[in-house]
N, C-alpha and C positions, 0 to 999 in steps of 0.2 A: 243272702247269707245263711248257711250253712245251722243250724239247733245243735247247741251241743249237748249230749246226752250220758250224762256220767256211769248209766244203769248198762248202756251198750259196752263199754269200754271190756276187757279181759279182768277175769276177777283180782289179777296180781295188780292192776294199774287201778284198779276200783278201790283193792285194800291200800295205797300206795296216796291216794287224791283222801281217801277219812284218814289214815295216819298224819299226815298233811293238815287237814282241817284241824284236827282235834289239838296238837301242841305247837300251833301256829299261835294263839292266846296265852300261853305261858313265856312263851320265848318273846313276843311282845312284851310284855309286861316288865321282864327282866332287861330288855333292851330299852326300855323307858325311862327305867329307873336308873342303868348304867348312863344313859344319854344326859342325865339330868347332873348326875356327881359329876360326870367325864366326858363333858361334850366335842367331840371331834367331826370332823365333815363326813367320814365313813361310819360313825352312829347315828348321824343325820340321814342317810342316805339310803343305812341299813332299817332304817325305825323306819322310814315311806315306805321302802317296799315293802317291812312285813303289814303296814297301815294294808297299803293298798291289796296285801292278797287278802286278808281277813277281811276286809269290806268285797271285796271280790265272792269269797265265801259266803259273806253274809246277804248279799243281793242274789246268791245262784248264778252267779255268771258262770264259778266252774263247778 
């Protein structure tokens, strides 16, 4: 399997994966807190994935 290496990428796609990182935690958070007043199967659905790419971020997968 293939290293993925975010340093190689073009700078437009390098600045594009930290804009990404960085208000990935906010818009969590707000999607948490909507999930909890107004829980529907697409705030469910949407609150895993943003789960899953922040832990994705936070392990360095991307």
């Amino acid at each position: 399997m293939a290293r993925y290496y975010r340093y190689k990428l073009p700078p437009w796609a390098r600045r594009c994966i930290f804009v990404i990182e960085r208000v990935t935690l906010p818009i969590l958070i707000f999607q948490l807190i909507r999930t909890i007043f107004f829980p529907t199967t697409f705030d469910l659905i949407l609150l895993g994935i943003l789960v899953g790419i922040l832990i994705s971020f936070y392990l360095k997968w991307i």
